[in-house]
N, C-alpha and C positions, 0 to 999 in steps of 0.2 A: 504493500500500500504506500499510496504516495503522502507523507509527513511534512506541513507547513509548520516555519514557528515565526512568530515575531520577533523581530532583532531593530535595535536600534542604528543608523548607518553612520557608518565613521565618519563618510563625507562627504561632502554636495556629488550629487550622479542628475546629469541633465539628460535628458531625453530627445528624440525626433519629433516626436507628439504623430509620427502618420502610423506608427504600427505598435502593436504588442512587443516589446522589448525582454532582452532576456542576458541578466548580467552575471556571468559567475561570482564568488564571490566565497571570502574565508568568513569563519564563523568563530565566535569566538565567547568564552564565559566571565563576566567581571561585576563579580560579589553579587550574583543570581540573575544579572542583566544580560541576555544574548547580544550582542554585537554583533552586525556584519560591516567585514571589512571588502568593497569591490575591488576584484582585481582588473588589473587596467584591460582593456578593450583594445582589439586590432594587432599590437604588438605582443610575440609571443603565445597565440590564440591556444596554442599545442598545451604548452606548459601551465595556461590557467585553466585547460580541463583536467591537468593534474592533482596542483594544487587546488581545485574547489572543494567547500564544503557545502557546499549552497547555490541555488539561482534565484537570483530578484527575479521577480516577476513585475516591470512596470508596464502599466495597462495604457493605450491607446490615447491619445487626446493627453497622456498628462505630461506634465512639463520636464518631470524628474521628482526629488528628492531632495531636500536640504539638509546638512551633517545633523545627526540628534534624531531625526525624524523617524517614525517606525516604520517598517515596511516588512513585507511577507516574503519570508523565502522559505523553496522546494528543498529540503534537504536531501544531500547526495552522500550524506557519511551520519555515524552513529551520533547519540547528544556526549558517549562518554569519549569519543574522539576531539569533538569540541571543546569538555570542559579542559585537556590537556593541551591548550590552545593559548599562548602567551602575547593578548592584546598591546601592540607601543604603537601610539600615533604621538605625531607632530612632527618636528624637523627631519629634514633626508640627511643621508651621511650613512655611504658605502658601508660603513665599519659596521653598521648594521644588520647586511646581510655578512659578512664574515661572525656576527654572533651568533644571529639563528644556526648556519653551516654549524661550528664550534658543538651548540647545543644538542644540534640532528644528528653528530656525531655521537656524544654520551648517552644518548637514549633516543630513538630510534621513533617512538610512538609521542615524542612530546615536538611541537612545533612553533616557530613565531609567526605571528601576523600582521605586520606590519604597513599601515597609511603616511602619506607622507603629505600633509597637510600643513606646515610650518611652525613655527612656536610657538604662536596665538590660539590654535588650535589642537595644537598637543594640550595646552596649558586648558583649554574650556572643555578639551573631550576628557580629562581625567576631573573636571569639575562636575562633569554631567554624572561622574562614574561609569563614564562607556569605554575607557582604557587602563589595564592597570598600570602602564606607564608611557610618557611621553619626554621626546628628544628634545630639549632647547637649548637656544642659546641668544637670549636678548639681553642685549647694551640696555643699561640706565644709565641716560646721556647727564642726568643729574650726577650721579657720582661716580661714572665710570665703571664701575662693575657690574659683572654679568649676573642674571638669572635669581639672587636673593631676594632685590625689591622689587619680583614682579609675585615673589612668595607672596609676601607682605600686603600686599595689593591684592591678590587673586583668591589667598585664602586667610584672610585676619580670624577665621576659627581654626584655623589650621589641618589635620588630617594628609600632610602629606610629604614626604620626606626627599630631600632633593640629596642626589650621590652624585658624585667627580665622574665621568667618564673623563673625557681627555682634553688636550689644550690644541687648537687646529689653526693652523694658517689658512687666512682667505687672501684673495688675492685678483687679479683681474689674469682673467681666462683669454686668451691671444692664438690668433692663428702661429702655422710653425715658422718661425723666422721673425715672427714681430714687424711683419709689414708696414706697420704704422710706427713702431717706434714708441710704442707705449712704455712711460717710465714710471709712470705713479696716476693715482685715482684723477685729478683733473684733467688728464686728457683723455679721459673718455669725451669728454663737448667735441662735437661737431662727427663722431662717430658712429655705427650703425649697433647701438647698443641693444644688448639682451636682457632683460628684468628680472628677478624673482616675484612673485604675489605677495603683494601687500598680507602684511600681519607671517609675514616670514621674518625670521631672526637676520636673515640674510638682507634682504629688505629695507630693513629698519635700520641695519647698520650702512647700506647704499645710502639711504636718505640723507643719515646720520653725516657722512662722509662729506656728501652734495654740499649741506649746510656748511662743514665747514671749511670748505675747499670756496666757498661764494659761488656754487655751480648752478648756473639759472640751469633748468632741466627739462627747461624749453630748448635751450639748444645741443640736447641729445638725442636725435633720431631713434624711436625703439625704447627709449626710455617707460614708455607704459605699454610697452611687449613683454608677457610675461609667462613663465614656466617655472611647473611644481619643484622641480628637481634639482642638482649641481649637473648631475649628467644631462638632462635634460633642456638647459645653457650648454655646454661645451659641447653637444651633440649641433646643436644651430650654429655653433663659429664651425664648428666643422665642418659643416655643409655647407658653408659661405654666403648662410644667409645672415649672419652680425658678424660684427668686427672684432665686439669686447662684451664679455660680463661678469661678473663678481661671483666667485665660487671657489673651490677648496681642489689642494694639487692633486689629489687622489683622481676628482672629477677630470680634472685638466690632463693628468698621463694617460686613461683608457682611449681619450679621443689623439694623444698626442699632439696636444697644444701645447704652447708656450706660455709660464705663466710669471706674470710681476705678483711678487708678494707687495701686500698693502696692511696689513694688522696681524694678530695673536687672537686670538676669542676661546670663550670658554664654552664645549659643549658638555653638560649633563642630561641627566636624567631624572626625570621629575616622578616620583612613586607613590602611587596612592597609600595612605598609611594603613588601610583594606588589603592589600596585596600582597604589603613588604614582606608576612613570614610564610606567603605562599612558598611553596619548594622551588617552584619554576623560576620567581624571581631571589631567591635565594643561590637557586645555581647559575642564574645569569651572572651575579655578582662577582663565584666566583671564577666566571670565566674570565669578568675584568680584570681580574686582581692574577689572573695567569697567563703563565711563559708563551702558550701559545696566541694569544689575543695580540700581545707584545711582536712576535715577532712579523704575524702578519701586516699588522699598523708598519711597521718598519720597512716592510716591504712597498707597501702602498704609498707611504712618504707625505709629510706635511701637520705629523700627529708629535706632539710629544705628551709622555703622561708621568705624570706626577704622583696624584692616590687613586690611583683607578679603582673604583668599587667602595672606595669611603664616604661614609653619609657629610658631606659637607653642612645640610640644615637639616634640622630635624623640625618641623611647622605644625 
């Protein structure tokens, strides 16, 4: 028999509105909430009828789906394969899929599911309780550091424990040879620039930059051009449709761009205090805190880590 359940979606899924639409999608269990996380469409179509645990079913005439919203999915896998199902939304960053790999290794039946919806969104999807954790890394242009006063801010009753993942170079993503001559963040003006989405950590420190470089961002071509991803930028300079966009050298070696470093930023991980002594996130920690997480980052290039897997705030 065919089994629907309700699950809350991780994040906006827009629609054609002329047909019955059908999204695969991961499933996922946090603190008795079903979660579905959509896996992307078109690209890779093979590998997300592997990875599904579920299909949306959106109907006909509707527009889509806004992140939080409940929607009905056909399940394609068991519910106790689901509950073995490790929810992270918000910022992207490779290193990510090197943990789930890491984890898939140790145990074989347990999984990650991961959305990459920015650090505005990691930060509201673990407020909704639709993720047991979420990646960020936002500047507080007021004091300078990363990711404590957006705790302060997002949860004043607190409930949720922020840990050190690592310290990562951004930088401006460049075709190979540096055609333009790109030396630092103000000359991106008068370029065919690539964006991240607003309410991305990445984003916010573009902005961040503009302001203080005095960069009217009118005169950046593609400046409100915008893509979810690191890859997802260095994949557009590589295809020579931008010139430059602001992303992390892991993102920049797979396309084999050139890249100018521009900052230092700090990425964590934001954990529900619901979650923290689950086992799943338990052994994610310490994958952090292990030789091989280590050497892989070092391979990939642009990470350095400090306390990887220490709870920096407890909120």
């Amino acid at each position: 028999p065919v089994e629907f359940i309700q699950a809350a979606i991780a994040r906006r899924l827009t629609s054609s509105l002329k047909y019955l639409e059908f999204v695969r999608t991961r499933l996922g269990n946090v603190n008795g909430k079903t979660v579905a996380v959509p896996l992307n469409r078109g690209a890779g179509v093979v590998s997300s009828f592997v990875k599904a645990d579920g299909i949306i079913h959106i109907p006909q005439n509707t527009e889509g789906y806004e992140a939080g919203e409940l929607v009905n999915v056909q399940m394609t896998r068991s519910r106790a394969e689901i509950e073995r199902t490790l929810v992270i939304t918000g910022s992207h960053d490779p290193l990510l899929d090197e943990v789930a790999d890491i984890l898939k290794r140790q145990d074989r039946a347990s999984s990650v599911a991961s959305s990459h919806v920015g650090s505005m969104g990691g930060i509201m999807a673990v407020k909704r309780g639709e993720a047991h954790l979420g990646g960020i890394h936002l500047l507080d242009e007021a004091s300078g550091t990363y990711n404590i006063p957006y705790l302060r801010k997002y949860f004043p009753q607190g409930g949720v424990v922020l840990v050190e993942c690592v310290q990562r170079t951004q930088g401006l993503m460049v075709p190979k040879g540096n055609p333009l001559g790109i030396r630092e963040f103000a000359d991106i003006a008068g370029t065919r620039y690539v964006n991240r989405q607003k309410g991305s950590g990445t984003r916010i420190l573009c902005d961040y930059l503009a302001r203080q470089n005095q960069l009217d961002t009118e005169t950046v071509p593609g400046y409100e051009r915008e893509e979810y991803t690191h890859t997802a930028v260095a994949a557009a300079i590589a295809a020579g449709t931008a010139d430059a966009g602001l992303g992390i050298l892991s993102a920049a070696r797979i396309y084999d761009l050139d890249f100018v470093p521009v900052c230092e930023e700090q990425y964590d991980l934001l954990v529900a205090q619901s979650a923290f002594q689950l086992d799943m996130v338990q052994r994610l920690l310490e994958v952090l805190r292990g030789a091989e997480f280590a050497r892989r980052l070092s391979a990939m290039g642009g990470y350095s880590l400090n306390h990887p897997g220490e709870i920096r705030q407890w909120n």
